[in-house]
C-alpha positions in Angstrom: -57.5 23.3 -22.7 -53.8 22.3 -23.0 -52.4 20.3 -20.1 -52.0 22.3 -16.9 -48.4 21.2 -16.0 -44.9 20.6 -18.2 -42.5 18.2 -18.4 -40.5 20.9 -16.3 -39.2 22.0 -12.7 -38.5 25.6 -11.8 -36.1 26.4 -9.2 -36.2 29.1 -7.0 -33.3 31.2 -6.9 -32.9 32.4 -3.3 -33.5 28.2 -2.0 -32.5 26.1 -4.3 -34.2 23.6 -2.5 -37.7 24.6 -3.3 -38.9 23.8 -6.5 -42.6 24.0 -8.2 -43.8 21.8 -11.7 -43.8 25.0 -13.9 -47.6 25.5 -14.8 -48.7 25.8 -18.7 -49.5 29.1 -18.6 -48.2 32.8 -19.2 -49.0 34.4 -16.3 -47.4 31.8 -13.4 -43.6 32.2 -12.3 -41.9 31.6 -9.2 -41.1 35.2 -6.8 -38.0 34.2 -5.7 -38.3 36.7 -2.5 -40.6 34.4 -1.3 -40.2 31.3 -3.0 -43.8 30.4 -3.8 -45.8 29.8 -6.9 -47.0 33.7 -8.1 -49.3 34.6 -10.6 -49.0 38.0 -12.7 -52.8 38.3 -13.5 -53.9 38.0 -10.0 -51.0 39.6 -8.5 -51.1 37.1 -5.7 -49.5 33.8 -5.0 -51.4 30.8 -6.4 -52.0 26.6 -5.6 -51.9 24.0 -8.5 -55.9 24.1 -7.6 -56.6 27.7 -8.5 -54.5 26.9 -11.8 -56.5 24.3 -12.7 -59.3 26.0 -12.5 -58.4 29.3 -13.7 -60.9 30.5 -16.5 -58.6 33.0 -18.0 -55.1 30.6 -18.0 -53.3 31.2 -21.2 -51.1 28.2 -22.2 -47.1 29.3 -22.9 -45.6 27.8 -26.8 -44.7 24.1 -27.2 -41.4 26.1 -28.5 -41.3 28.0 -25.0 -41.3 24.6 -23.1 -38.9 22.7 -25.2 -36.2 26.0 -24.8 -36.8 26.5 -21.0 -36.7 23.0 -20.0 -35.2 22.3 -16.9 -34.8 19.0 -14.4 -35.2 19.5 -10.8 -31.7 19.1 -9.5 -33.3 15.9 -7.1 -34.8 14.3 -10.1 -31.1 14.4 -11.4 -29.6 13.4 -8.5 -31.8 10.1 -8.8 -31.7 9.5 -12.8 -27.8 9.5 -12.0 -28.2 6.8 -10.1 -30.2 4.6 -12.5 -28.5 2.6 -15.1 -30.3 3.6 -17.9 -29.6 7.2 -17.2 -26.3 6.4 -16.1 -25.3 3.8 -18.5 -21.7 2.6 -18.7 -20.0 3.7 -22.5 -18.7 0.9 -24.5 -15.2 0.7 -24.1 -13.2 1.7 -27.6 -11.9 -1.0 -29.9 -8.4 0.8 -28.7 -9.1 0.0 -24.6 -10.8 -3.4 -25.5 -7.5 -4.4 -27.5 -5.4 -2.9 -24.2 -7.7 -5.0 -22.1 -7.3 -8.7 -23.9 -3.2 -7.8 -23.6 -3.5 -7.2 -20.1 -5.1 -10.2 -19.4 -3.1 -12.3 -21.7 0.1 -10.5 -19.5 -1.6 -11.5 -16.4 -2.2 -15.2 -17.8 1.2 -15.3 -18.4 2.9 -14.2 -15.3 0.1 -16.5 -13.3 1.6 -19.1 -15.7 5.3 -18.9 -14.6 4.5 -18.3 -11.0 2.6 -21.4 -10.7 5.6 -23.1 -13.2 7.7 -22.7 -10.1 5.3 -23.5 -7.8 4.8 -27.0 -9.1 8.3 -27.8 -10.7 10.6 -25.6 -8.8 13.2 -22.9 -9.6 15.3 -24.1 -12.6 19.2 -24.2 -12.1 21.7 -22.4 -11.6 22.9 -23.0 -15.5 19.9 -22.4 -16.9 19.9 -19.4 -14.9 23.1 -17.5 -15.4 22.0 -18.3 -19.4 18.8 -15.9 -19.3 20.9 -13.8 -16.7 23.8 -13.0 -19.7 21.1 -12.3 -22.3 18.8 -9.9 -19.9 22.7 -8.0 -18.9 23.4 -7.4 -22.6 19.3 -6.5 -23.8 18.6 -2.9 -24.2 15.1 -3.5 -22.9 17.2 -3.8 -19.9 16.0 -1.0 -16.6 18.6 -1.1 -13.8 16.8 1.0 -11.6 13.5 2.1 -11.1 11.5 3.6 -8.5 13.9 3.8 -6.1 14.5 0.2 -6.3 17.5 -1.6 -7.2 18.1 -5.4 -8.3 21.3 -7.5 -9.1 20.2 -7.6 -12.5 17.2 -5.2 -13.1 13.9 -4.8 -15.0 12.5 -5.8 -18.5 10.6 -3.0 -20.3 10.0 -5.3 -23.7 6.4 -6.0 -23.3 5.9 -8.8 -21.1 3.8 -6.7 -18.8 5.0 -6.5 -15.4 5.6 -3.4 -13.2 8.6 -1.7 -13.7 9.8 -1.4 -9.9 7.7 -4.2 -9.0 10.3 -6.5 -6.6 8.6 -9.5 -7.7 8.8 -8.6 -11.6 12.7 -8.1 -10.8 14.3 -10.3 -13.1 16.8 -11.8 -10.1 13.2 -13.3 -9.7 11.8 -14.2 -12.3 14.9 -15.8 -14.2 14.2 -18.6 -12.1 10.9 -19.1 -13.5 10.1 -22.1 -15.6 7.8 -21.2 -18.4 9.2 -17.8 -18.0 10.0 -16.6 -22.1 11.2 -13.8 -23.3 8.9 -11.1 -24.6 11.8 -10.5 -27.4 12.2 -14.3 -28.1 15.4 -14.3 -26.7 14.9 -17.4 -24.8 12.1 -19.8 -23.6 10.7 -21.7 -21.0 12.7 -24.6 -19.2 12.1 -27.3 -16.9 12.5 -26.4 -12.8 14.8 -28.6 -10.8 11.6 -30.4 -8.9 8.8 -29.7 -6.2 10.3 -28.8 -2.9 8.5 -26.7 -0.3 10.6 -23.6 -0.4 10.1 -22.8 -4.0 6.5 -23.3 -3.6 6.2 -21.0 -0.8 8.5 -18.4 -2.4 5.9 -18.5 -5.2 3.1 -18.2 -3.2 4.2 -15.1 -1.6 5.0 -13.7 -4.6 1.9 -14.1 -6.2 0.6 -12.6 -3.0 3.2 -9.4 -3.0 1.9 -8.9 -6.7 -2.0 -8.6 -6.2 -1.3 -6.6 -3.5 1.0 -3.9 -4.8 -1.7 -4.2 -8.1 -4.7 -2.6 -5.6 -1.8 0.1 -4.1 -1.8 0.7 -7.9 -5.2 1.6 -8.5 -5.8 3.8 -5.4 
């Protein structure tokens, strides 16, 4: 004799929290009115014992089992939560190409905040230099987000928020290693350490993380 039980859950229909291991045979199905295991033969409801032992069981087609297969909606519930059911889908060669340039952005920006950290700001000269070509570049944003700065935005690659008030270029003119994304200029020398530009660094790096989590909410 065949196996008694398939790879299988029936559900009943009127609770779909009661479900039996569909039995190998023609004759057993669920009666939904009362939501036990029925069998057609005996016209009676049925245990997995009196299957077993049933003399005159007559096993369904492997084809029948393959087409009704069905999980039992708590079996799913776990696989879901087990990696191998639930395993993560390797990222495309598109998102893994989006991912080194976000990090190499972030390297970047980590770079010329900690520039003015450790050397300071750099001057007023060098400065007002970046300032003319950033006025005349028509990477240029003005305004975004309802925020405004003296001299704007850059939207030519380098990565930062439009919007952002840190990644206004007021600011980050005054960055050291700061270069342009355009190769319009490069990085400079700060002034020197002194307290203040530290600390204006630090809380920018802390202003940028943060509105980087408001981001992914």
């Amino acid at each position: 004799m065949t196996n008694i039980s398939l790879k299988q859950f029936v559900v009943c229909e009127s609770d779909n929290t009661k479900a039996y291991r569909k039995i190998n045979c023609k004759h057993w199905n669920i009666e939904n009115s009362t939501c036990g295991a029925h069998c057609k033969l005996k016209s009676k409801e049925v245990s997995f014992l009196e299957c077993r032992t049933c003399d005159v069981r007559e096993p369904l087609h492997v084809e029948k089992e393959i087409t009704n297969k069905r999980t039992h909606p708590f079996v799913q519930q776990m696989r879901d939560k087990i990696p191998q059911y639930n395993a993560i889908k390797k990222p495309t060669p598109e998102q893994i190409e989006e991912q080194k340039s976000f990090i190499e952005k972030a390297k970047s920006y980590g770079t010329a905040e900690t520039s003015q950290m450790l050397q300071g700001k750099v001057s007023e000269e060098i400065f007002e230099k970046r300032k003319t070509i950033c006025m005349s570049c028509e990477y240029r944003v003005a305004f975004a987000k309802e925020q405004k700065d003296s001299i704007g935005w850059c939207k030519g690659g380098c990565g930062c928020t439009v919007g952002n008030p840190r990644a206004a270029l007021s600011q980050k003119l005054y960055m050291p290693t700061l270069s342009c994304p355009k190769k319009k200029f490069g990085p400079e020398k700060g002034e020197g350490f002194n307290i203040s530009d530290a600390a204006d660094s630090v809380k920018g790096i802390i202003t940028s993380v943060k509105n980087l989590f408001e981001k992914d909410k």
